[in-house]
C-alpha positions in Angstrom: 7.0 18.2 -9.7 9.7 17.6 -12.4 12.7 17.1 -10.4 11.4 14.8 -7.5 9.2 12.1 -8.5 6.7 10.2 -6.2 5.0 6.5 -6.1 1.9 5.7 -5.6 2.4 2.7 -3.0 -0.6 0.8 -3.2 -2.9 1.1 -6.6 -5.0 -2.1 -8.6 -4.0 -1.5 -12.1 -5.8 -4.7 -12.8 -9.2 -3.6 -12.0 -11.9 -2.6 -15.0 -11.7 0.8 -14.3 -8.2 0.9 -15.1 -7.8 -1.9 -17.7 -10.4 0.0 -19.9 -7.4 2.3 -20.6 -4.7 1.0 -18.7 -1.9 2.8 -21.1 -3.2 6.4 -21.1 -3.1 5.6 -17.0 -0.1 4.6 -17.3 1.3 7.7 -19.3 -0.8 10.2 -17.2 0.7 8.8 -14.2 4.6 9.8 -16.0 3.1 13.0 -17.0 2.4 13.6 -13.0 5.8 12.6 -11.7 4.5 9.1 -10.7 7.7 6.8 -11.5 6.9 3.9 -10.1 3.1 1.9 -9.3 2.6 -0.7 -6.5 -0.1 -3.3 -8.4 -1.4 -4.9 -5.2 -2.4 -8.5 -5.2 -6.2 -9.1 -3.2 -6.9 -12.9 -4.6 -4.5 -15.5 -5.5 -6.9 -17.0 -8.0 -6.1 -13.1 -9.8 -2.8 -12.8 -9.1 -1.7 -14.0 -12.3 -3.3 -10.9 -14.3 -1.3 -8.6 -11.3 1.7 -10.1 -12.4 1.4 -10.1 -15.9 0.7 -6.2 -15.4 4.3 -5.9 -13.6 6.1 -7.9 -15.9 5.0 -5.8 -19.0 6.2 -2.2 -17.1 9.6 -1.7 -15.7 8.2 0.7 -13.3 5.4 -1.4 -11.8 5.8 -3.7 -9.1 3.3 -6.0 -7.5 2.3 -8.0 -4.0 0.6 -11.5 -3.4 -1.9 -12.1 -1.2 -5.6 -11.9 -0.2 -7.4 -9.2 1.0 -9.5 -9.7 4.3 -12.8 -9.2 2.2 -12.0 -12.4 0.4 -10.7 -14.6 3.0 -14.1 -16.3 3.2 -13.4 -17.5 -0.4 -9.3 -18.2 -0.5 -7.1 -19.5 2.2 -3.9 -17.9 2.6 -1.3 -21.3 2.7 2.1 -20.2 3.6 3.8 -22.3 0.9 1.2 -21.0 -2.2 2.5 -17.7 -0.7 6.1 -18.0 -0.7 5.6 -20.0 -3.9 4.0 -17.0 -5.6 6.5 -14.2 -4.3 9.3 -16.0 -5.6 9.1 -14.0 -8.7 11.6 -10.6 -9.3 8.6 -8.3 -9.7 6.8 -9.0 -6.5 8.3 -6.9 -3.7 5.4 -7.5 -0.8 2.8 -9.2 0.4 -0.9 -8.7 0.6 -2.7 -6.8 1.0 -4.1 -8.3 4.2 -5.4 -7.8 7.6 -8.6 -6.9 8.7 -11.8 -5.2 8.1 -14.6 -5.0 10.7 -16.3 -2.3 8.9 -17.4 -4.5 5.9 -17.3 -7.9 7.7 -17.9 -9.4 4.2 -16.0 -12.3 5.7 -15.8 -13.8 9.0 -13.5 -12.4 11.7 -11.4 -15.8 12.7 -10.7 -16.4 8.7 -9.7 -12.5 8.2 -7.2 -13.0 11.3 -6.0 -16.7 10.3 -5.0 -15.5 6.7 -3.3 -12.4 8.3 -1.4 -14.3 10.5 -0.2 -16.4 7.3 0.8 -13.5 5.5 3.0 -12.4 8.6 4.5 -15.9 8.3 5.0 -15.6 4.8 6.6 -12.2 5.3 9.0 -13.7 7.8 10.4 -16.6 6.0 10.2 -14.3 2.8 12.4 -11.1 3.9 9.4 -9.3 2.4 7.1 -6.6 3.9 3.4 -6.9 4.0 0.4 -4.4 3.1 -1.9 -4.1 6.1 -5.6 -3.6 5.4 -6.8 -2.5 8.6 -10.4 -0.8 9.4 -12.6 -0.9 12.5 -10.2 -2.9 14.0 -7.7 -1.0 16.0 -7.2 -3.7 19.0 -7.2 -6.5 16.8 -5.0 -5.2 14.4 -2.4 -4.2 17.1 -2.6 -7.3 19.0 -1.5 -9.3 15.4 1.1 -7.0 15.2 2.5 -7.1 18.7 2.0 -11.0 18.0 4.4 -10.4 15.2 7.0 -8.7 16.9 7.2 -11.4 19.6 7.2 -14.4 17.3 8.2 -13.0 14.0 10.5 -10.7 14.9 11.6 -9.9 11.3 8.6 -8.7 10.1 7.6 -5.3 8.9 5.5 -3.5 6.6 2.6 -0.7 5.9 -0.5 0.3 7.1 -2.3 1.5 3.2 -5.1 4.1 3.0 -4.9 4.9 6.9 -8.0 6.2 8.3 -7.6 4.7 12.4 -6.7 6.0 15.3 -3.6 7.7 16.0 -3.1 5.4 19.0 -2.3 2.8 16.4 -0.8 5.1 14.2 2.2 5.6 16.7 1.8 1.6 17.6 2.8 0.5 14.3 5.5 3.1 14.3 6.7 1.9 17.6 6.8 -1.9 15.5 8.3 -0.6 13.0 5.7 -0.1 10.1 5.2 2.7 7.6 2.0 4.2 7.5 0.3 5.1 3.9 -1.7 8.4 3.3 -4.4 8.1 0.2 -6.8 10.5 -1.0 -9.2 9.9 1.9 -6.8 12.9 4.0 -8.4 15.5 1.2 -11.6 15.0 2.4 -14.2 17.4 4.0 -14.9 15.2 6.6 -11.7 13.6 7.6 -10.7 16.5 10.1 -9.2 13.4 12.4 -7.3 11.8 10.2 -5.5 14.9 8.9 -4.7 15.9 12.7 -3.4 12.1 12.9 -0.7 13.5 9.8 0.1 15.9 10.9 1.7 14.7 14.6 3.4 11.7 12.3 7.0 11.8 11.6 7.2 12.3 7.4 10.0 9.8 7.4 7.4 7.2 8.4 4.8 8.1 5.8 4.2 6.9 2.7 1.3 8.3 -0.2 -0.9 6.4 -2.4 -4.3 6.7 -4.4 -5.7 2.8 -3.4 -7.3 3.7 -7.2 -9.5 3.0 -9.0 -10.8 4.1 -5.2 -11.0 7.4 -3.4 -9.7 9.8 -5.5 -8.5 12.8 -3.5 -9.6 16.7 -4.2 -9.7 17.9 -6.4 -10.7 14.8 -8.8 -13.5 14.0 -6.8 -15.9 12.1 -8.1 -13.2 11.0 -11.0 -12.5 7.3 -11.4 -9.3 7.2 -9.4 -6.1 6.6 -10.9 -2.0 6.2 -9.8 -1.3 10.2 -11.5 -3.5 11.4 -8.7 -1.1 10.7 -5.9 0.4 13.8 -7.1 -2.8 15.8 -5.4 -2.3 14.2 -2.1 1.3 14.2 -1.8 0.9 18.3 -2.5 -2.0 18.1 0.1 0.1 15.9 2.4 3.4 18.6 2.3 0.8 21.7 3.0 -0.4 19.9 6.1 3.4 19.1 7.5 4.6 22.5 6.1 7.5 21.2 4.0 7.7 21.6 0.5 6.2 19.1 -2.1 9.6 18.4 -3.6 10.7 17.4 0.2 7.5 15.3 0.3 7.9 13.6 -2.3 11.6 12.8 -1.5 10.9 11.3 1.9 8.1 9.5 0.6 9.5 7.9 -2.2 12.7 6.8 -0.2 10.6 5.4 2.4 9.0 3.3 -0.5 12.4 2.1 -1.9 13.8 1.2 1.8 10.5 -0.9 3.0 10.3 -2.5 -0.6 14.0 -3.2 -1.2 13.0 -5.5 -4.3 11.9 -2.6 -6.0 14.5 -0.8 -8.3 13.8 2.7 -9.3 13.6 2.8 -13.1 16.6 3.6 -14.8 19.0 2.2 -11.9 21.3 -1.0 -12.8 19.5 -3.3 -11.0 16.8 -2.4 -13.0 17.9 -2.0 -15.8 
């Protein structure tokens, strides 16, 4: 994959796992075809490390925001918000949303600090990154929520694993949905029939690393390079070519993150 490069929409460079050796990650991921990295903010009090990561590469980006596992810890105020996205290199917000699965924080808090986000994203112009799991209904009601009262908001649904009820419901709003290794999985039959009735120009890929690294790196500690296996796994299951994949994909990032310049362009330059 030479000719048409990819992005991996939604990785945590700043994590250990990836700081240990954050340049050779880095250059494997250029060595893949990965031109551009999504660093994605989950606490304010570490967004300034997320930043700092974006600021010192010209083809990573970042987000603000607080994922739903830590909204029992940080409240998302729609002025530190805005305050902290005012900054070239951040091109979303979140990731947010919330997680039933876990529950590592309580449901009202997850929802409250979602709901700030979406405000955030609508005075902002910005999309936000949706963390959504075990709660389809919820999830969709705060979106339909959105659409009525924030009517300019849109984003992504990262590392989709839920229904595809809300798959085409987020569509229907207006959100991308974003595929991670997860789809490569023995045991995620379901999700992989959910790709394959999705329209490719509503998709996005991603590794969510140092998490769920895809076959055939299982096992690995995950990193951005890897996208490259589930984008190829992504194309076999919609029967396009990889190079078309990849294409579609990383338009689709460049159109929902508008901030974002592809390295090399003007504006980036």
């Amino acid at each position: 994959m030479t000719e048409t490069m990819l992005v991996d929409s939604h990785c945590h460079l700043d994590f250990p796992e990836l700081q240990r050796d954050l340049d050779g990650v880095l250059a494997r991921a250029r060595g893949a075809g990965v031109e551009t990295m999504l660093a994605i903010g989950t606490r304010l009090s570490k967004f300034p490390g997320v930043r700092a990561i974006a600021e010192a590469h010209a083809n990573v980006f970042c987000t603000v925001g607080i994922h739903p596992h830590e909204a029992a810890n940080e409240t998302a105020a729609v002025d530190a918000l805005l305050a902290l996205a005012d900054h070239p290199k951040v091109v979303g917000l979140g990731e947010t949303g919330l997680d039933y699965y876990y529950d590592k924080s309580p449901r009202a808090a997850q929802a409250e600090n979602f709901r700030a986000h979406l405000r955030a994203a609508q005075e902002s112009g910005l999309p936000v990154v949706i963390h959504t799991r075990d709660a389809d209904a919820d999830t969709a009601d705060l979106l339909e929520w959105a659409r009525r009262e924030l009517p300019q908001v849109t984003g992504v649904l990262h590392c989709f694993t839920s229904s595809l009820e809300l798959a085409h419901k987020a569509i229907d709003l207006g959100y991308l949905i974003s595929i991670s290794g997860i789809v490569t999985f023995k045991n995620a039959e379901d999700l992989r029939q959910t790709v394959r009735e999705l329209p490719v120009e509503r998709l996005m890929v991603e590794t969510d690393s140092p998490f769920l690294s895809p076959v055939p790196v299982r096992g690995k500690s995950c990193e951005p390079s890897y996208v490259a296996h589930t984008a190829r796994f992504v194309a076999n299951l919609k029967g396009v070519p990889v190079e078309e994949l990849a294409a579609v994909t990383t338009a689709n990032f460049y159109r929902l993150f508008s901030r974002a310049r592809r390295p090399g362009s003007a504006a980036a330059a």
